[in-house]
C-alpha positions in Angstrom: 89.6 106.6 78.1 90.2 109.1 80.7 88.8 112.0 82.2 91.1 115.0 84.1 89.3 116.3 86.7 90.7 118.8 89.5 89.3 118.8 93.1 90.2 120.2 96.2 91.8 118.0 99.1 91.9 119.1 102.9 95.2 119.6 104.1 96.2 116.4 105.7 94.8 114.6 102.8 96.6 116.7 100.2 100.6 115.9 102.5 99.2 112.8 102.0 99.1 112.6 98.1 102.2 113.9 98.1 104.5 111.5 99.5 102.5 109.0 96.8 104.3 111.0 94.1 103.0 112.9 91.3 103.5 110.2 88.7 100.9 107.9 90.8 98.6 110.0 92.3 95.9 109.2 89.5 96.1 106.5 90.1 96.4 106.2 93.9 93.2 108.0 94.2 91.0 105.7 91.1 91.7 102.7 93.4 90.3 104.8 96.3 87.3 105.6 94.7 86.8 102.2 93.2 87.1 100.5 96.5 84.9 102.7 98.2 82.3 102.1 95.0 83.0 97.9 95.4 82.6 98.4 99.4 78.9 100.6 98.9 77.5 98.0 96.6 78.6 95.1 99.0 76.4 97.1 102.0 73.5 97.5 99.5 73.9 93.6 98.9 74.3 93.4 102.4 71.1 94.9 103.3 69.1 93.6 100.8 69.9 90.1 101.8 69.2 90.7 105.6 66.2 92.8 104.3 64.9 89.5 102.7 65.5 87.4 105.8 65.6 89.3 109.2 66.9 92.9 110.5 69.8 91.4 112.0 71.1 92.2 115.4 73.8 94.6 115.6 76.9 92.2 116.4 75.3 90.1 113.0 75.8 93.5 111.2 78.8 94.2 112.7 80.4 90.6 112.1 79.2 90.9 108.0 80.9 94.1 107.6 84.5 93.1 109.2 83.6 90.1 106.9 83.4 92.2 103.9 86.4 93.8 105.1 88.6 90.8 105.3 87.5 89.8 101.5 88.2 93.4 100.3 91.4 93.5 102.2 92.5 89.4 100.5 91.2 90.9 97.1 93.7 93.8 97.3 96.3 91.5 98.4 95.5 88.9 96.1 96.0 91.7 93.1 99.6 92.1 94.4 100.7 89.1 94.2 100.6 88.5 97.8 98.5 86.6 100.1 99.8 88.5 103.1 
């Protein structure tokens, strides 16, 4: 099921859409959303986890988010059919 809902883009954001085309824009943008969703979830994670153990120093923190990064960037290639 889906849901049509209209919202307002800033400029650069909207030339942006547009060179996606109209026919995948939808769809362009519920990947966005969805990997913005995934990425909040893995910080919660994150700081429950180092909530459980230790406030970590800040290069720990820093080094688990460009972890999560490198898994979300694999997953997304993985999806394609590439492991680029």
């Amino acid at each position: 099921m889906t849901k049509r809902i209209t919202i307002s883009v800033p400029d650069d954001v909207a030339a942006h859409l547009e060179g996606v085309g109209p026919r995948h824009i939808s769809g362009y943008v519920t990947d966005a959303i969805r990997h913005h969703v995934r990425r909040e979830e893995q910080l919660r994670q994150l700081d429950e986890a180092f909530a459980a153990t230790s406030a970590p120093e800040p290069p720990d923190r820093e080094r688990a988010e460009r972890f999560l990064d490198h898994v979300a960037t694999w997953q997304h290639n993985h999806r394609l059919g590439s492991d680029a």
